[in-house]
mmCIF file of the N, C-alpha and C atoms, coordinates in Angstrom:
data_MODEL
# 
_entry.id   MODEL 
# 
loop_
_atom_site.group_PDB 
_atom_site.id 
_atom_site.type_symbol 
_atom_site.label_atom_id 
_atom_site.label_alt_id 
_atom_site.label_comp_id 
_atom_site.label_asym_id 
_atom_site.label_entity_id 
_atom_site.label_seq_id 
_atom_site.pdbx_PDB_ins_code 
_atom_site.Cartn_x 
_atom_site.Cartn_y 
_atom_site.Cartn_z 
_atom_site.occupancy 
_atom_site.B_iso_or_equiv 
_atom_site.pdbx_formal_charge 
_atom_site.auth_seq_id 
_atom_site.auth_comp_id 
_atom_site.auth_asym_id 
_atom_site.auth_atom_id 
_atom_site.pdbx_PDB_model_num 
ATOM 1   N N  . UNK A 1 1  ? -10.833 -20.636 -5.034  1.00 0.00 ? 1  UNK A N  1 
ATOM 2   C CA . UNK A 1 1  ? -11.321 -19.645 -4.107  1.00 0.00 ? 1  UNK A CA 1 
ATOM 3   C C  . UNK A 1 1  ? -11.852 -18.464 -4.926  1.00 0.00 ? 1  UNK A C  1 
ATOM 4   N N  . UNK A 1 2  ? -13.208 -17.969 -4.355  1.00 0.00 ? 2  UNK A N  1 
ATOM 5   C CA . UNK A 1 2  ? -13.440 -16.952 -5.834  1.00 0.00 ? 2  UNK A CA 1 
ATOM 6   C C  . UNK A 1 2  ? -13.313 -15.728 -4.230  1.00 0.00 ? 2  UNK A C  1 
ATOM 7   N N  . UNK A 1 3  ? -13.852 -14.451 -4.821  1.00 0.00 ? 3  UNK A N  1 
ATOM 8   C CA . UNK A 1 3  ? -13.272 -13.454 -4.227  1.00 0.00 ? 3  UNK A CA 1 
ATOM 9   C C  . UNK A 1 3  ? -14.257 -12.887 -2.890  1.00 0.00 ? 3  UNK A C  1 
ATOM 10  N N  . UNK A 1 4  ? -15.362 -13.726 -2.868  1.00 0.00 ? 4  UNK A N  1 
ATOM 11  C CA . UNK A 1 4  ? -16.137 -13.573 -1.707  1.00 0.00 ? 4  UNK A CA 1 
ATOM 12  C C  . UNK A 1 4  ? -15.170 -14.266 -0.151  1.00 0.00 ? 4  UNK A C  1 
ATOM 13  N N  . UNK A 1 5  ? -14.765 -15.710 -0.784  1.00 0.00 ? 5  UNK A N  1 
ATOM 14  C CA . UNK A 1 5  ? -13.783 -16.423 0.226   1.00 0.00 ? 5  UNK A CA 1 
ATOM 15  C C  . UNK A 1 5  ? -12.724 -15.860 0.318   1.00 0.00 ? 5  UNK A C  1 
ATOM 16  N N  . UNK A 1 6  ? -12.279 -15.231 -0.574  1.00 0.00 ? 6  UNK A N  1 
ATOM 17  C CA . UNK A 1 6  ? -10.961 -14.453 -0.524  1.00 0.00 ? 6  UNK A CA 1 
ATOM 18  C C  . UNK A 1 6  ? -10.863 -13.558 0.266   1.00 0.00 ? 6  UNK A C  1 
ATOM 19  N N  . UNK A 1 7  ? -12.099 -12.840 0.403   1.00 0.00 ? 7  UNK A N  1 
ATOM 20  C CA . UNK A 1 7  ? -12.063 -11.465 1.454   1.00 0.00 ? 7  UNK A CA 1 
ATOM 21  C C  . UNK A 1 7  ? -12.376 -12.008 2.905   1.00 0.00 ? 7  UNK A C  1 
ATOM 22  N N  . UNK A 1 8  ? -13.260 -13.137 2.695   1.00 0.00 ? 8  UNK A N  1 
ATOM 23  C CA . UNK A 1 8  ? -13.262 -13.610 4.469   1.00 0.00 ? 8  UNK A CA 1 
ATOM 24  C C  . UNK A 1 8  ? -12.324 -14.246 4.613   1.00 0.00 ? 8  UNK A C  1 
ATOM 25  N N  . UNK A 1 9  ? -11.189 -14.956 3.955   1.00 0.00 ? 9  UNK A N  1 
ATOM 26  C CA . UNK A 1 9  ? -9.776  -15.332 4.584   1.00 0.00 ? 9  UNK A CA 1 
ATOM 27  C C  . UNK A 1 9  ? -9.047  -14.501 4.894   1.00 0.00 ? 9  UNK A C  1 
ATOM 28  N N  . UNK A 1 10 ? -8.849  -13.585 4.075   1.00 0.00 ? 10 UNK A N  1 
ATOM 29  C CA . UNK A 1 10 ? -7.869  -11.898 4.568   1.00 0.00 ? 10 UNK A CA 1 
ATOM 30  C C  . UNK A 1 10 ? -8.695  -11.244 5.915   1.00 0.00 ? 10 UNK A C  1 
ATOM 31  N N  . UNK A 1 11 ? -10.269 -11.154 6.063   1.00 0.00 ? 11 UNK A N  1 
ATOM 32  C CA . UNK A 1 11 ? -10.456 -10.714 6.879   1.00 0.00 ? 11 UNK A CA 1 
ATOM 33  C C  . UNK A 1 11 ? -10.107 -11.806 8.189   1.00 0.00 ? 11 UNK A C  1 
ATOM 34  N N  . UNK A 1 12 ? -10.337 -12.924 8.373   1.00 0.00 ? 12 UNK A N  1 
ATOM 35  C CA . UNK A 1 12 ? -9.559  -13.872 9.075   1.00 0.00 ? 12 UNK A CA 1 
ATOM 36  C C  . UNK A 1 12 ? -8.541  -14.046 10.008  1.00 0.00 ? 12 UNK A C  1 
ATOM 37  N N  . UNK A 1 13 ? -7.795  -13.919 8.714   1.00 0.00 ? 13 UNK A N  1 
ATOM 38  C CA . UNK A 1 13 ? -6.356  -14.144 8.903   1.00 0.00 ? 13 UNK A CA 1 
ATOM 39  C C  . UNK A 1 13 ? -6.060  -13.016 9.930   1.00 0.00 ? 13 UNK A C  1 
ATOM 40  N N  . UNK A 1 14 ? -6.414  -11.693 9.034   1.00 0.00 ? 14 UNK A N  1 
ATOM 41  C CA . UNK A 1 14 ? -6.419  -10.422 9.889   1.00 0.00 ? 14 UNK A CA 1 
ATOM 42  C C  . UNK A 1 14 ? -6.093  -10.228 11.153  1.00 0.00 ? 14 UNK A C  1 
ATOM 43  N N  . UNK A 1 15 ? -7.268  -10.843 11.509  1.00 0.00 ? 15 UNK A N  1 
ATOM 44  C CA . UNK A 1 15 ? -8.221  -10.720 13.249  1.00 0.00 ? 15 UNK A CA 1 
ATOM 45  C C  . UNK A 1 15 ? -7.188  -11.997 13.780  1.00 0.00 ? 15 UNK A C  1 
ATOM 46  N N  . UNK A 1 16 ? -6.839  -12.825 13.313  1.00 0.00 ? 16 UNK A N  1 
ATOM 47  C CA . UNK A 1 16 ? -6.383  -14.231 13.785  1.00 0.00 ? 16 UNK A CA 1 
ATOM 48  C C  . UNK A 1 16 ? -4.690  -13.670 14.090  1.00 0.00 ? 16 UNK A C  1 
ATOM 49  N N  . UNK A 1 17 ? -4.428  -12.708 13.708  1.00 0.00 ? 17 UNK A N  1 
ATOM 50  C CA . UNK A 1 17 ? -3.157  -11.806 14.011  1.00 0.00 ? 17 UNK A CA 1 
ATOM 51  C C  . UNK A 1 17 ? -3.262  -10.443 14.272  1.00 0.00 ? 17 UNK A C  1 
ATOM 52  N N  . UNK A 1 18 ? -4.325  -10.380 15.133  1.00 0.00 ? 18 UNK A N  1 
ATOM 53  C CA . UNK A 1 18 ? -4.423  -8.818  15.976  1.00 0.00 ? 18 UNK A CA 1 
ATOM 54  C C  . UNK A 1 18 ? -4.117  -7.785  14.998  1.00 0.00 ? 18 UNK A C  1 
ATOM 55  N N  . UNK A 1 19 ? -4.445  -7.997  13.909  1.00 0.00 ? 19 UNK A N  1 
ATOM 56  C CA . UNK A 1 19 ? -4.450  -6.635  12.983  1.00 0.00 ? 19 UNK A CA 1 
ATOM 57  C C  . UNK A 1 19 ? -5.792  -5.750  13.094  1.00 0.00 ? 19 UNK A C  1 
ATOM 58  N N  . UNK A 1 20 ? -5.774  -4.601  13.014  1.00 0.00 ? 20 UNK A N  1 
ATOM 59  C CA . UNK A 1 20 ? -7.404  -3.998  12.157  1.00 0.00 ? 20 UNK A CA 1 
ATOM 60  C C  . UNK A 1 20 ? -6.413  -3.697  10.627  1.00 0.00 ? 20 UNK A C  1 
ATOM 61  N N  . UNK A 1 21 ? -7.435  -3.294  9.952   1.00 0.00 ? 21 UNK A N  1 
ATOM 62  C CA . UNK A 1 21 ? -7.652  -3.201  8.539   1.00 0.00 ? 21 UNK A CA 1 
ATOM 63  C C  . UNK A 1 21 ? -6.634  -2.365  8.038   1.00 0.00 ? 21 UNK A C  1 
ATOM 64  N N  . UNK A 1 22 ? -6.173  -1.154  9.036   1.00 0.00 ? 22 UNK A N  1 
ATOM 65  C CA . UNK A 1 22 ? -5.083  0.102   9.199   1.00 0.00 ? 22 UNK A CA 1 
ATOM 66  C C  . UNK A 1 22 ? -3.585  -0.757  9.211   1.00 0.00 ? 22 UNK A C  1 
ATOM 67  N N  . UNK A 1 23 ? -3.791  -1.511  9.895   1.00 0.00 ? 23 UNK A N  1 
ATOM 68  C CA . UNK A 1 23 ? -2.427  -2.155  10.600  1.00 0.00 ? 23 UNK A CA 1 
ATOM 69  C C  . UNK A 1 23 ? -1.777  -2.513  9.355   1.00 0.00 ? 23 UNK A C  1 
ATOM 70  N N  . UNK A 1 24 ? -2.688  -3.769  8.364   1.00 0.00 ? 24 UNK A N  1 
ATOM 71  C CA . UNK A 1 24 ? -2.130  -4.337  7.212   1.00 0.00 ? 24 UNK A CA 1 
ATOM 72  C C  . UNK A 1 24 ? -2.244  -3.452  6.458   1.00 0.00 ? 24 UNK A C  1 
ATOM 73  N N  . UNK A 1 25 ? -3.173  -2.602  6.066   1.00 0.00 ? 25 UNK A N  1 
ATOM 74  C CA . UNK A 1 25 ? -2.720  -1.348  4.550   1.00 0.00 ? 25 UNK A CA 1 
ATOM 75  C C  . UNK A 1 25 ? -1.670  -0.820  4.908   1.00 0.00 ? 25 UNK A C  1 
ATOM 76  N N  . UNK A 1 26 ? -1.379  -0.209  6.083   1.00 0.00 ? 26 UNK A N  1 
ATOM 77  C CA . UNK A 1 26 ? -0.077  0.153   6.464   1.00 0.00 ? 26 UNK A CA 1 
ATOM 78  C C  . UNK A 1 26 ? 1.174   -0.589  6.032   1.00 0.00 ? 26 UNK A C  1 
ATOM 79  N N  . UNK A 1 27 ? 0.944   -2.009  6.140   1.00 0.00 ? 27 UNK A N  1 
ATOM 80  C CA . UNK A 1 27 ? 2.275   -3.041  5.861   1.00 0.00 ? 27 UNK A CA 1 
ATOM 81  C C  . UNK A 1 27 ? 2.608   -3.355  4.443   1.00 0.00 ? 27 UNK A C  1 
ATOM 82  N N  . UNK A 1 28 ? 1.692   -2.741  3.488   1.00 0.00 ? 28 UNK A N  1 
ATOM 83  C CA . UNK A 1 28 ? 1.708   -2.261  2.255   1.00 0.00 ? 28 UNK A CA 1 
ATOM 84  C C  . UNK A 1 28 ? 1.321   -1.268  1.640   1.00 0.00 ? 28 UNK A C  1 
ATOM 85  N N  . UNK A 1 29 ? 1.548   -0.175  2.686   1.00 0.00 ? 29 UNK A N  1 
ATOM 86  C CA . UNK A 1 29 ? 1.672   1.327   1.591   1.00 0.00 ? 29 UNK A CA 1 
ATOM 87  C C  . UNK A 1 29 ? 0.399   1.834   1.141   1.00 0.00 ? 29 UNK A C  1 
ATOM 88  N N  . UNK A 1 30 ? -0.719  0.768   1.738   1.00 0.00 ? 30 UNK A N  1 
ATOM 89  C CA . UNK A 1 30 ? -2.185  1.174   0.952   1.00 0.00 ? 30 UNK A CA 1 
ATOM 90  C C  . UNK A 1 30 ? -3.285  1.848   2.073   1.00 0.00 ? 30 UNK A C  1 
ATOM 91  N N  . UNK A 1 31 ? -4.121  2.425   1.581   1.00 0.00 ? 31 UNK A N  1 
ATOM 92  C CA . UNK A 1 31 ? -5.119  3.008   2.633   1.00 0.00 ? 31 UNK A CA 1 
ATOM 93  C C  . UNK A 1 31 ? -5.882  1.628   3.232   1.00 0.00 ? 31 UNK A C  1 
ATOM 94  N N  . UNK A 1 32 ? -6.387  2.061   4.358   1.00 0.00 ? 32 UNK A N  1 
ATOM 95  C CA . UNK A 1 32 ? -7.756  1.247   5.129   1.00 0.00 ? 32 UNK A CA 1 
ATOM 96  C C  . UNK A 1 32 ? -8.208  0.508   4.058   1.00 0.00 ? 32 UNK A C  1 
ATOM 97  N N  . UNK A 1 33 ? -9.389  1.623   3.274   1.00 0.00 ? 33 UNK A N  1 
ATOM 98  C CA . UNK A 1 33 ? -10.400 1.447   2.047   1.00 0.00 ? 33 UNK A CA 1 
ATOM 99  C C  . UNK A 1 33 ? -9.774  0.225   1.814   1.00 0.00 ? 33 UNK A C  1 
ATOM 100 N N  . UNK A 1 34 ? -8.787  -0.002  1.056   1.00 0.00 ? 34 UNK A N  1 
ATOM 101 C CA . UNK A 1 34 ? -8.479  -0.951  -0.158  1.00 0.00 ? 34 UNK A CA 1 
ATOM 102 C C  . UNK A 1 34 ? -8.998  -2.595  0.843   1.00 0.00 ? 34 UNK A C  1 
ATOM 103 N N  . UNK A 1 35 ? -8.321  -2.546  1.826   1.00 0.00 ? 35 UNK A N  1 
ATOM 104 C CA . UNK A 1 35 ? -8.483  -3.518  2.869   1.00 0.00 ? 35 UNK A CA 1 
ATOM 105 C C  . UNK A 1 35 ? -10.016 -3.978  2.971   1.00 0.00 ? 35 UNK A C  1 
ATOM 106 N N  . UNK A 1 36 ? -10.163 -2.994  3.248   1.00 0.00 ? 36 UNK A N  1 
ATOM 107 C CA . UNK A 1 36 ? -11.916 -3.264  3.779   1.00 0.00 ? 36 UNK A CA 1 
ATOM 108 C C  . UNK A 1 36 ? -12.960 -3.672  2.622   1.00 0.00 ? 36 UNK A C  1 
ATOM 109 N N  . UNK A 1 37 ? -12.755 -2.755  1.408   1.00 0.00 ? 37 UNK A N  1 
ATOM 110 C CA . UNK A 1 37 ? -13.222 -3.432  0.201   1.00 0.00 ? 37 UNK A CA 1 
ATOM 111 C C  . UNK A 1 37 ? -12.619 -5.055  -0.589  1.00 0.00 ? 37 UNK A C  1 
ATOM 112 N N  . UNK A 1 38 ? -11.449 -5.060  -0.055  1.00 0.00 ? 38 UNK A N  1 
ATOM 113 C CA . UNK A 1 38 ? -11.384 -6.714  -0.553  1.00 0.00 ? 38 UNK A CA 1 
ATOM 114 C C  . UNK A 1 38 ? -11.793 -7.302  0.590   1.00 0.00 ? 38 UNK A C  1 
ATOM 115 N N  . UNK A 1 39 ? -11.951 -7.125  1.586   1.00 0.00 ? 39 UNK A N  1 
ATOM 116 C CA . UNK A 1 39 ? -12.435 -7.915  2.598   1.00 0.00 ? 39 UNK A CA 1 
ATOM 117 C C  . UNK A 1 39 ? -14.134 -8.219  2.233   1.00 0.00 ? 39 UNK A C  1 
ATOM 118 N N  . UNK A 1 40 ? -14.553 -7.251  2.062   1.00 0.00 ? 40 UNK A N  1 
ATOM 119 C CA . UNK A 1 40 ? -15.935 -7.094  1.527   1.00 0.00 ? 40 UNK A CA 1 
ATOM 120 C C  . UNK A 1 40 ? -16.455 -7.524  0.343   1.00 0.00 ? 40 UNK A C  1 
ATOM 121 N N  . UNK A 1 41 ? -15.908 -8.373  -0.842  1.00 0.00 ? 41 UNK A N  1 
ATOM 122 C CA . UNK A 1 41 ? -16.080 -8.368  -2.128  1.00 0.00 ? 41 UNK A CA 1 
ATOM 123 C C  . UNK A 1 41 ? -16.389 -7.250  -2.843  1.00 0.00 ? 41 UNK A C  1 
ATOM 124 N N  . UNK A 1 42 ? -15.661 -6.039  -2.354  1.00 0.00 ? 42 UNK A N  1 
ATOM 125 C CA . UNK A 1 42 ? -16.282 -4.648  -3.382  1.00 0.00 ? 42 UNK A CA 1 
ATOM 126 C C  . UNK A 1 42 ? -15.196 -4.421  -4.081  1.00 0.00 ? 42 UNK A C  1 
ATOM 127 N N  . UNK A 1 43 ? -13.750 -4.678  -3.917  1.00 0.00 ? 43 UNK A N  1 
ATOM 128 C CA . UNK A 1 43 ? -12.648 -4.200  -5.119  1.00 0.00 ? 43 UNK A CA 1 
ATOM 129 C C  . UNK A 1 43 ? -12.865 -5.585  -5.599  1.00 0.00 ? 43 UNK A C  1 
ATOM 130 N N  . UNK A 1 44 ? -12.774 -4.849  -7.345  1.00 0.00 ? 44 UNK A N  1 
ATOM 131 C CA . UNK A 1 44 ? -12.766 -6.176  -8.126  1.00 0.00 ? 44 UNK A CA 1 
ATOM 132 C C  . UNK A 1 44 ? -11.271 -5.858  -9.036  1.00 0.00 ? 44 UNK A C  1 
ATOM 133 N N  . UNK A 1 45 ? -11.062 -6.723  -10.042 1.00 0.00 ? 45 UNK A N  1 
ATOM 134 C CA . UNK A 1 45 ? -9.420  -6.404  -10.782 1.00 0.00 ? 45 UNK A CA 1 
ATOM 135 C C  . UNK A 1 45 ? -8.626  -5.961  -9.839  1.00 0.00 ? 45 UNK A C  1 
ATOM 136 N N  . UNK A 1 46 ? -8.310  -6.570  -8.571  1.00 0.00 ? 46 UNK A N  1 
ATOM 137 C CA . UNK A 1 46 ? -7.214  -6.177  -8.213  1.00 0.00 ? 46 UNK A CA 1 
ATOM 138 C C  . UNK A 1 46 ? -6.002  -7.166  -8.428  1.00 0.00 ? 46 UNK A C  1 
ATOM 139 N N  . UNK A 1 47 ? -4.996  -6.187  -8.759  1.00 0.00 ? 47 UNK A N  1 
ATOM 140 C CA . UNK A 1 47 ? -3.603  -7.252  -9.209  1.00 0.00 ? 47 UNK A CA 1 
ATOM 141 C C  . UNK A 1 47 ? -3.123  -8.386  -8.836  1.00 0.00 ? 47 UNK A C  1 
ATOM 142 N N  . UNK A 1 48 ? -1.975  -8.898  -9.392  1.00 0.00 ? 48 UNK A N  1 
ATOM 143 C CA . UNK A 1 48 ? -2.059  -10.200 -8.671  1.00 0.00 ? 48 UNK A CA 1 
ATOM 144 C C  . UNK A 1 48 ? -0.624  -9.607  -7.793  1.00 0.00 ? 48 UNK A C  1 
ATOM 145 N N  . UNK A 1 49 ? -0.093  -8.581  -8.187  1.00 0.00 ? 49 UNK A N  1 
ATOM 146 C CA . UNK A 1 49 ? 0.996   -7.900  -7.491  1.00 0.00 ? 49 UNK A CA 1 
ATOM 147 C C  . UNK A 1 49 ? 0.488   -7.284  -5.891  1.00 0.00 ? 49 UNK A C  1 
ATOM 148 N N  . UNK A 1 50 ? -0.519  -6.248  -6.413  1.00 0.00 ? 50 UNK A N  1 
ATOM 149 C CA . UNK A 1 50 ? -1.094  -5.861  -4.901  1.00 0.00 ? 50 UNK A CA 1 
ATOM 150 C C  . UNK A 1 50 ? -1.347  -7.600  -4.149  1.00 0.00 ? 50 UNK A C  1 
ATOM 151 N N  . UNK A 1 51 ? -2.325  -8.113  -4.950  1.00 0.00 ? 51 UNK A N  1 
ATOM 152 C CA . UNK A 1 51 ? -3.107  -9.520  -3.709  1.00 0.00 ? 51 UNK A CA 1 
ATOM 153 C C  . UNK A 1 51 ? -1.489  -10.236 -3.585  1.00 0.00 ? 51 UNK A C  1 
ATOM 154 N N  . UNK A 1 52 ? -0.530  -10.552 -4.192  1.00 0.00 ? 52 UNK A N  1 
ATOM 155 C CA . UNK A 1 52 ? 0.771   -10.693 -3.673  1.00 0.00 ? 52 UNK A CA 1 
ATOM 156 C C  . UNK A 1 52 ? 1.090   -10.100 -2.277  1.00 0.00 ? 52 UNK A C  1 
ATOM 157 N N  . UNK A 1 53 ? 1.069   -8.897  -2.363  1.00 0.00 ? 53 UNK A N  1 
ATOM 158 C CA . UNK A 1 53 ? 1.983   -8.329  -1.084  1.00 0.00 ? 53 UNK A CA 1 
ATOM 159 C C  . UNK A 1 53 ? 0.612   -8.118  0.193   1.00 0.00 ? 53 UNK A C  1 
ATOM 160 N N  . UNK A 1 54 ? -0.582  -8.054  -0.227  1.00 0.00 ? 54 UNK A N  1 
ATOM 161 C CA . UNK A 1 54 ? -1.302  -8.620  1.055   1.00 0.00 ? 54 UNK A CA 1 
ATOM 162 C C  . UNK A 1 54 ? -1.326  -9.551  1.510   1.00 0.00 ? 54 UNK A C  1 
ATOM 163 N N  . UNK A 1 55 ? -1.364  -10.879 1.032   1.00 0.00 ? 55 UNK A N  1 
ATOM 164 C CA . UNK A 1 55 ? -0.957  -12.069 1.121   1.00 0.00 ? 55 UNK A CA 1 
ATOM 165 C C  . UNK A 1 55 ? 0.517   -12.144 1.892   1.00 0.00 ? 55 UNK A C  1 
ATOM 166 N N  . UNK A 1 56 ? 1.414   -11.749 1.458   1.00 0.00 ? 56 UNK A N  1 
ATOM 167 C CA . UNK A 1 56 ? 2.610   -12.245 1.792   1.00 0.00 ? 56 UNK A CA 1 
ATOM 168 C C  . UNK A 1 56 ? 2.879   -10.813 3.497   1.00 0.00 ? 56 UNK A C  1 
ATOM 169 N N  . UNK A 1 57 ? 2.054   -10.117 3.149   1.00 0.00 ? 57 UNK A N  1 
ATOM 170 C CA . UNK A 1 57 ? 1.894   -9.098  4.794   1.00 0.00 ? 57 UNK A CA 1 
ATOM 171 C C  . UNK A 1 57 ? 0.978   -9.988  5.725   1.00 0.00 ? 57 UNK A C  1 
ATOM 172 N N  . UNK A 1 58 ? 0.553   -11.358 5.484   1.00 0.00 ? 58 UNK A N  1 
ATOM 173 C CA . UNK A 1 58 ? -0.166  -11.657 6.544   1.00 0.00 ? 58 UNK A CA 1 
ATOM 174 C C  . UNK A 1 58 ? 0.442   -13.281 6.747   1.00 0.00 ? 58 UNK A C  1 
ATOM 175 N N  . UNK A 1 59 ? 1.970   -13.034 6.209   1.00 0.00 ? 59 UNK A N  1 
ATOM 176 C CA . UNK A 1 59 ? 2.680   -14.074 6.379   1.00 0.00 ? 59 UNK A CA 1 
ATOM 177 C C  . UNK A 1 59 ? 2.060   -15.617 5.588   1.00 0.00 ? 59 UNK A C  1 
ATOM 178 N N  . UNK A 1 60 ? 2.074   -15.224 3.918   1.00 0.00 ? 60 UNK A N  1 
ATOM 179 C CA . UNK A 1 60 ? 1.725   -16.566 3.113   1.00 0.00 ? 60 UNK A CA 1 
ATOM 180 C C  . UNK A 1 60 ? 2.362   -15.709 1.702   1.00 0.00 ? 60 UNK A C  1 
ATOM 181 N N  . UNK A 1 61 ? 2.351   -17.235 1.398   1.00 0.00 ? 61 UNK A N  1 
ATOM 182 C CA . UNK A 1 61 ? 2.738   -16.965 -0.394  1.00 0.00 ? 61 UNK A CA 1 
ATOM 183 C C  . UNK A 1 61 ? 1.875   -17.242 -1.131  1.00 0.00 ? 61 UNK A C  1 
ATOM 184 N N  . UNK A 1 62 ? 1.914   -15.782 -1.967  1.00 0.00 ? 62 UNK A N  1 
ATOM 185 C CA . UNK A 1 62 ? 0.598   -16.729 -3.102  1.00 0.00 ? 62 UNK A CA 1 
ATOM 186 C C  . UNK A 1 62 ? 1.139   -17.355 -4.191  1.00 0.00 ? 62 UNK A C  1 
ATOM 187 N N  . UNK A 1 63 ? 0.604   -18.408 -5.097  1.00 0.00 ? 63 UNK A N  1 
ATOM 188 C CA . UNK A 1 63 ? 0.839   -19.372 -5.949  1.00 0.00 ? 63 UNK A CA 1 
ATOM 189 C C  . UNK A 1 63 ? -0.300  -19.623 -6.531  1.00 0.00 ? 63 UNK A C  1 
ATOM 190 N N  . UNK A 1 64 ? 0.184   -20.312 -7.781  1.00 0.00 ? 64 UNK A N  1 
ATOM 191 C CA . UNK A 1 64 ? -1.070  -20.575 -8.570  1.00 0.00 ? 64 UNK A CA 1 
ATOM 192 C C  . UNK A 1 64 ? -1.080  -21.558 -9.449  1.00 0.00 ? 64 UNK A C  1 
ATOM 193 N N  . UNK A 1 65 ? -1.611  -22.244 -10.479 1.00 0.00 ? 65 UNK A N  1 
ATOM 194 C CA . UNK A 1 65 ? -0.807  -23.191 -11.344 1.00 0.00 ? 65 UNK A CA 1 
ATOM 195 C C  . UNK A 1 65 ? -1.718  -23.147 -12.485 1.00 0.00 ? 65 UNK A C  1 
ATOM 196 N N  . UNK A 1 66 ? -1.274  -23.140 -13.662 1.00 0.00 ? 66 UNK A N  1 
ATOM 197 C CA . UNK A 1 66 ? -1.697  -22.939 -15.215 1.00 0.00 ? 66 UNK A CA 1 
ATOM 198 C C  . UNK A 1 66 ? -1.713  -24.484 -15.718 1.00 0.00 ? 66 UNK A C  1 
ATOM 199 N N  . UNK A 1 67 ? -2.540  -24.805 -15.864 1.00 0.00 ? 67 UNK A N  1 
ATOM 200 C CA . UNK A 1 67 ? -2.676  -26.217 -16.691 1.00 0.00 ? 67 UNK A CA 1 
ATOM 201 C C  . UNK A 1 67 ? -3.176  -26.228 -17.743 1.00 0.00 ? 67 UNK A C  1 
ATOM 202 N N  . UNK A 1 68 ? -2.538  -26.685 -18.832 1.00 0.00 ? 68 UNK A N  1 
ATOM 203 C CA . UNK A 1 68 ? -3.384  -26.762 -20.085 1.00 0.00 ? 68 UNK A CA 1 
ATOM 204 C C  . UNK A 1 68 ? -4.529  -27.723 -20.050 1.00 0.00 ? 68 UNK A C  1 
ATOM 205 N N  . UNK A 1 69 ? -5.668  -27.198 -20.690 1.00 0.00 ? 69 UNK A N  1 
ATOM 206 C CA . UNK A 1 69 ? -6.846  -28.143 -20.941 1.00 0.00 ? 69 UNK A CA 1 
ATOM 207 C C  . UNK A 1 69 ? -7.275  -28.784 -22.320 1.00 0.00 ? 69 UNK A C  1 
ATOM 208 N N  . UNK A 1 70 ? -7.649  -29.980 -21.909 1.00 0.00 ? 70 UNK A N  1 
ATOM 209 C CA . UNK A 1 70 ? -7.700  -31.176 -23.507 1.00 0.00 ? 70 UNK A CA 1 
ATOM 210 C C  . UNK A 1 70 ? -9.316  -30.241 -23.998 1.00 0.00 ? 70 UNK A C  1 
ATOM 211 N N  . UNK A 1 71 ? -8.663  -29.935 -25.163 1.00 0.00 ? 71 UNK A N  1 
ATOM 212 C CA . UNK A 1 71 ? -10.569 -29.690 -25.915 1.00 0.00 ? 71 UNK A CA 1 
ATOM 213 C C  . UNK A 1 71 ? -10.393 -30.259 -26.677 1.00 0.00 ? 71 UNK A C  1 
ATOM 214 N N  . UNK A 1 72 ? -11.910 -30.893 -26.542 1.00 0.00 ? 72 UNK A N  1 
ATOM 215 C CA . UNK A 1 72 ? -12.655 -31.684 -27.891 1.00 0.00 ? 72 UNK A CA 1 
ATOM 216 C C  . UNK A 1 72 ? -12.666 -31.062 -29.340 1.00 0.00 ? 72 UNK A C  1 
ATOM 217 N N  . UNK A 1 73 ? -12.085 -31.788 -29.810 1.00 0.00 ? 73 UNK A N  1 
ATOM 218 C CA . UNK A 1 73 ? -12.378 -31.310 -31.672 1.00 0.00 ? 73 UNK A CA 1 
ATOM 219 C C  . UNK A 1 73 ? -13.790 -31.058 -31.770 1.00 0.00 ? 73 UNK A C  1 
# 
């Protein structure tokens, strides 16, 4: 998922649970802005701590998985 899909699933999810943008920054301590710009692809580097607790305010866990990759000599 790169961060264009990322912001239309949060915005989504959002609406798909009667939130506006206030409701969830609220459920983590953060302004509107922050909301609306990841919804938008305009915050970029955001943590994996913050996208943690938005994620987990719209009832999901985030996860991820590290695989090592074979390179060619």
């Amino acid at each position: 998922m790169n961060i264009v899909e990322l912001g239309k699933w949060i915005a989504k999810e959002r609406k798909e649970q009667g939130l506006i943008q206030d409701d969830l920054a609220g459920m983590i301590g953060q302004s509107y802005s922050l909301i609306s710009d990841l919804e938008r692809a305009r915050r970029r580097g955001i943590g994996f701590d913050m996208l943690r607790r938005v994620v987990a305010a719209l009832g999901y866990e985030l996860s991820f998985t590290v695989t090592k990759i074979e390179r060619k000599p």
